[in-house]
N, C-alpha and C positions, 0 to 999 in steps of 0.2 A: 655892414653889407648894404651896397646901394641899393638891393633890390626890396629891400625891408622897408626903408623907409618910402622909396615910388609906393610898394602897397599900401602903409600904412596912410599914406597921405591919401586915396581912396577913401580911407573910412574917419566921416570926420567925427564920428560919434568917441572915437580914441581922445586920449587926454595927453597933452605934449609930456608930462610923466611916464604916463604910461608907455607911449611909444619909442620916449628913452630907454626906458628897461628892455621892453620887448627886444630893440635892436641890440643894447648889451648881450643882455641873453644869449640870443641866437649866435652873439661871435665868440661868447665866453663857453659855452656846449661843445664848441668844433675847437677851441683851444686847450681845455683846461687836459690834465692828466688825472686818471681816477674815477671815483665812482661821480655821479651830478646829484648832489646833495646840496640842501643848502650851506652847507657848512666849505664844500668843496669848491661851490660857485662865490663863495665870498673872498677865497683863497686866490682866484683867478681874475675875480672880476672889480667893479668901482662900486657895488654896493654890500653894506654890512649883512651881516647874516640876518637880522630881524624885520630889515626891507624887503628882502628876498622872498621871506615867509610871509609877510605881508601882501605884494605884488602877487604871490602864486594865489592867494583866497579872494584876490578881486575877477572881477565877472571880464569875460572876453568873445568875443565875438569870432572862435575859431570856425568856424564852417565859411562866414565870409571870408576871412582872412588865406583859407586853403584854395577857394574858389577864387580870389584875385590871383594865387599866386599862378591856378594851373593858365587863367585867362593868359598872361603875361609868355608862354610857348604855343597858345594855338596855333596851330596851321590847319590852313584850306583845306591839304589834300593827308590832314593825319585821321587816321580810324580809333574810335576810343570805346571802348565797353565799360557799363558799369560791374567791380567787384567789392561780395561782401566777404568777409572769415573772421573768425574773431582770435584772439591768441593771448594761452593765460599766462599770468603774471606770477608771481612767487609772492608772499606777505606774510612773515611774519604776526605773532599778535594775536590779539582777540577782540580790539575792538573798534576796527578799521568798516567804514561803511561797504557793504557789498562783498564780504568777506564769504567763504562758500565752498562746495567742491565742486570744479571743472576740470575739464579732459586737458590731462597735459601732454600734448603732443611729444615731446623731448622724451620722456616716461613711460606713455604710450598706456596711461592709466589716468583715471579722476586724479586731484590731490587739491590741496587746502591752499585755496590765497583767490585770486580777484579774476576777472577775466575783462578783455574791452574787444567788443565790436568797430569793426572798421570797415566802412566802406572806402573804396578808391577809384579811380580814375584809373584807366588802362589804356595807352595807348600802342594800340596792337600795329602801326606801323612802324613805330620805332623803339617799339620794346622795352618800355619804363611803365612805372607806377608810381604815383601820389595821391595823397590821403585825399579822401575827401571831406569825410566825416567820421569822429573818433566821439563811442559811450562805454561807457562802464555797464558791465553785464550785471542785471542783480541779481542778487543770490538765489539759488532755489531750492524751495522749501520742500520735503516728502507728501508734501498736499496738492503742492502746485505742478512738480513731476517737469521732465525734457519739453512738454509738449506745449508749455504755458513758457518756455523758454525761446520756441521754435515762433509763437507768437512774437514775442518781443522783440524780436529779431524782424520779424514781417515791419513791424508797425514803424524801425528804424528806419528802413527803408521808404517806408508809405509816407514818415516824415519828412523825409528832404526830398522826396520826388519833386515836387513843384520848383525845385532851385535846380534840377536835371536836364542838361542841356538838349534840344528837341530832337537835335543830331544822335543821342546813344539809346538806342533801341532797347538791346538783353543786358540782364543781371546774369550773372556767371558766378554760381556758386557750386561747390564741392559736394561732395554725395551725403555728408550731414547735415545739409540743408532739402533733402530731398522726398520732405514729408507731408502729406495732404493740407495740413493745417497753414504749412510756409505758401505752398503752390497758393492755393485758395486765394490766399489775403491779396498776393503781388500778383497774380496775374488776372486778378480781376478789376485791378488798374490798369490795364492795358501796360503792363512790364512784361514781356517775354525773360524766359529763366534757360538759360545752360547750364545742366549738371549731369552729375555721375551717377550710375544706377550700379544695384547689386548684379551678380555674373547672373545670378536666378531670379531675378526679377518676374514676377507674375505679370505674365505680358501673353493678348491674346492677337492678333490676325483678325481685321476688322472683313465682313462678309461684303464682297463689293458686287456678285454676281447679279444680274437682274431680277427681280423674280416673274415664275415663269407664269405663261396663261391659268388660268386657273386652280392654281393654286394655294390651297387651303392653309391657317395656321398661321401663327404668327411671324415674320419677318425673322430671317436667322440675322444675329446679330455677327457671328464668330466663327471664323475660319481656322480653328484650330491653336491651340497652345505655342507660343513661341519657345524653342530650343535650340539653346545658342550653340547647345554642340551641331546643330543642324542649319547651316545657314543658304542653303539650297534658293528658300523663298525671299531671301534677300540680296539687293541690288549689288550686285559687286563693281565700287569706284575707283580701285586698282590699288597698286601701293602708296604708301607717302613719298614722296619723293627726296627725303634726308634718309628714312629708314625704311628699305625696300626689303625687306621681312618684315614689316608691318601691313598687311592689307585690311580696306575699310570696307564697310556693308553697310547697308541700310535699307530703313523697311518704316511704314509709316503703320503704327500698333497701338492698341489699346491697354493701357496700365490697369487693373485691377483696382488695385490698394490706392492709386494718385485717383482714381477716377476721370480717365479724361485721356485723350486721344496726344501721342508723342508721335515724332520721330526718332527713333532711333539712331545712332553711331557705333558701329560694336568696332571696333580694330583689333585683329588679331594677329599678335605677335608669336611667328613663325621662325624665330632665331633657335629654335628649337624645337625642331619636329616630332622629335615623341612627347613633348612637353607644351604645348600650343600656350597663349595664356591672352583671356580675355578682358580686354576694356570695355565700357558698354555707356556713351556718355548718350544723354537725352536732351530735349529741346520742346519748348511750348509750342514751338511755331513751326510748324508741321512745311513750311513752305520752303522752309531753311536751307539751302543747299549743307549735302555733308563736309563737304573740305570748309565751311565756311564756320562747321561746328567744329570741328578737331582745331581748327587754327584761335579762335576764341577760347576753346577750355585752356588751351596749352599756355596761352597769356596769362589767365588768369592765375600760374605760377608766379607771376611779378610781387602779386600783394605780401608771397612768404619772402620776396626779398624786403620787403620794407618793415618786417618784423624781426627779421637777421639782422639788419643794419640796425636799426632802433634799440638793440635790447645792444649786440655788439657797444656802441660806439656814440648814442647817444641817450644813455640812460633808461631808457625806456622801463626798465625793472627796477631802480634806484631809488624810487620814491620812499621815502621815510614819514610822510605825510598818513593823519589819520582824517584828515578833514575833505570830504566829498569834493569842495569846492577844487581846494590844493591838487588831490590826484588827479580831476579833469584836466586842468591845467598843466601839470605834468608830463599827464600822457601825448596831449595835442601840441605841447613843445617841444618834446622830442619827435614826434614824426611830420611835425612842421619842418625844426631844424633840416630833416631829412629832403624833404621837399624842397628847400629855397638849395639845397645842395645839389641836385639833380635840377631842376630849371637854370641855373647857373650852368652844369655840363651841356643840356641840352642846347642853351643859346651860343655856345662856344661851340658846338660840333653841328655839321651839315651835314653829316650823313645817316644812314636808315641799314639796319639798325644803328640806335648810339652806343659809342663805342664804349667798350668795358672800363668803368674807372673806382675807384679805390677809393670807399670814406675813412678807412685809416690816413692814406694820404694826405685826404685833403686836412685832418685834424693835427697831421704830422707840422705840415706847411701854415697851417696856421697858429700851432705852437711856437714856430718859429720865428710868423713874425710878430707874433705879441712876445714874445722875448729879446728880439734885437729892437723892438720899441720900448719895451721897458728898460736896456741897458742905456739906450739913448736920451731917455727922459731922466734916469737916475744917476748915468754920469755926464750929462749935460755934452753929449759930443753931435757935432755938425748933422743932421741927418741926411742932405740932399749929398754929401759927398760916400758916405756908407751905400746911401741907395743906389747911386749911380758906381758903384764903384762896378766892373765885371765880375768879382766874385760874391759878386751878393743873390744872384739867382743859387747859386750851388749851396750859399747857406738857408736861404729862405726853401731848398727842397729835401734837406741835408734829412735822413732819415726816412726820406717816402719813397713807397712802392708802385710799380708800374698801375700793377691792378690787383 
């Protein structure tokens, strides 16, 4: 892939071995059929199985390498949010580092294997996501409890803030990031956080009245208890406009349990009348406009595509590896691969949103033509007359899906 080696060439700290492999890799992931093992990538690719295992335990500089790639699509006029979620991993075994129980989504219960934090890039004008930054969650212990978890998860982010482009404002995380311990740490970096709140939320009505002449006692802080089946004292900003049974509200309140003064977003989904059903997303930055919240959460749906795709189509679960080193590298070459596959759609398409496209596809098409290259190589026939022939695009797509 040309855009592999333009990046690579950026980092000169890379060793021309190493950026060999790198660039193999990434075209042997989107070719091969099967699980991405090393044994699978040897089968596919130009290096023997014990290189491969080699190359995954040496050191690499993924966080740059993510961050040249997204530099390589910026535009002027695109809008981009930072998002964090983390998504677990399955692993067999017992003595794999990081080993542990987390929430598996798919299950919709804890269970036994790994989990990795990922933060990404969103760009909320055209509707994609790529990796920013990819760790492995450690395990936690009955001493250390969720809450020393919800830390480590702050302190990810407090990490690579300084490499955070001065353009992306909020962190946009989901409602299990929405705990005093996470708020605390990131927003007292000056990061603004978008997330979701429970329907009963301890939420009070901050006292804005003046106080009056002479009047004794201390300053009332609270205008009453927030009840969302009541939203009377909240701003009504009309329907959404794709989903006009959904109406927004908002109301600028005091969280209890967060300590510290939101804005609210409640959306009330009205497609069913005797049945109402509430969303209630919140925001640090109380100046926010609300359509400006609902349209940022709703992006932030991008980062589970890049976890579907990843586990789908390039490995992302397939690691066989017990060595710390090896599953970092694993993990950040699979949702890299993912990465240089979408900047590649993005610089081909001009429109907003980008248009819906297929990583089966593209793994289709490139199956195909690392195989009518290898029949070329192996029975030694003309290549510029096959390539040019007119039915060589129908077999170079022969197998792939619109979307």
């Amino acid at each position: 892939m040309t855009i592999v080696k333009s990046i690579l060439a950026q980092m000169p700290a890379v060793r021309q071995p190493q950026a060999k492999f790198l660039d193999t890799l990434f075209a042997t992931i989107l070719a091969l059929r099967g699980h991405v093992t090393y044994r699978n990538l040897s089968r596919y690719g130009d290096y023997c199985e014990r290189t491969i295992q080699r190359q995954f335990r040496t050191s690499f500089d993924w966080a740059t390498f993510h961050r040249l790639t997204r530099q390589s699509v910026l535009g002027a006029a695109d809008e981009w949010i930072e998002v964090q979620d983390a998504s677990f991993v399955p692993k067999s075994g017992k003595h794999t580092p990081g080993l542990g129980s987390f929430f598996n989504g798919c299950a919709g219960r804890p269970a036994r294997g790994l989990e990795i934090s990922t933060l990404a890039w969103v760009n909320v004008t055209r509707g994609y996501a790529l990796t920013r930054h990819v760790a492995q969650t450690p395990a936690t212990t009955k001493a250390s409890g969720d809450e020393s978890r919800l830390v480590w998860y702050a302190q990810q982010v407090l990490a690579q803030r300084a490499t955070l482009p001065t353009s992306v404002h909020y962190l946009v995380v989901d409602g299990a990031y929405a705990k005093r311990s996470y708020l605390d740490a990131v927003v007292t970096h000056q990061c603004h956080i978008i997330t979701k709140l429970r329907c009963d939320a301890d939420c009070y009505f901050r006292h804005t009245a003046p106080r009056l002449p002479g009047q004794r006692g201390r300053t009332r802080k609270y205008d009453g208890k927030v009840n969302f089946q009541d939203l009377t004292r909240f701003t009504c900003i009309g329907a959404l406009a794709d989903e006009e049974h959904v109406t927004v509200y908002t109301a600028v309140v005091w969280h209890k349990s967060l300590g510290r003064t939101l804005r609210l977003v409640v959306l009330v989904n009205r497609k069913d009348p005797k049945k109402p059903r509430y969303i209630v997303l919140a925001t640090t930055d109380v100046a926010l406009d609300a359509a400006t919240v609902v349209r940022y959460y709703r992006a932030r749906f991008q980062i589970e595509f890049l976890f579907r795709d990843a586990k789908q189509f390039t490995g992302l679960t397939d690691c066989q590896a017990r060595d710390a080193q090896a599953l970092d590298f694993h993990f950040n070459a699979s949702l890299a691969t993912l990465n240089l596959v979408r900047v590649s759609e993005v610089q081909a398409a001009d429109t907003n949103p980008l248009p819906v496209f297929s990583v089966a596809s593209w793994k289709q098409r490139n199956f195909n033509e690392r195989l009518v290259e290898t029949l070329i190589t192996k029975l030694e026939l003309e290549p510029t007359s096959i390539k040019n022939h007119p039915r060589y695009e129908e077999i170079r797509t022969y197998g792939a899906i619109a979307a």
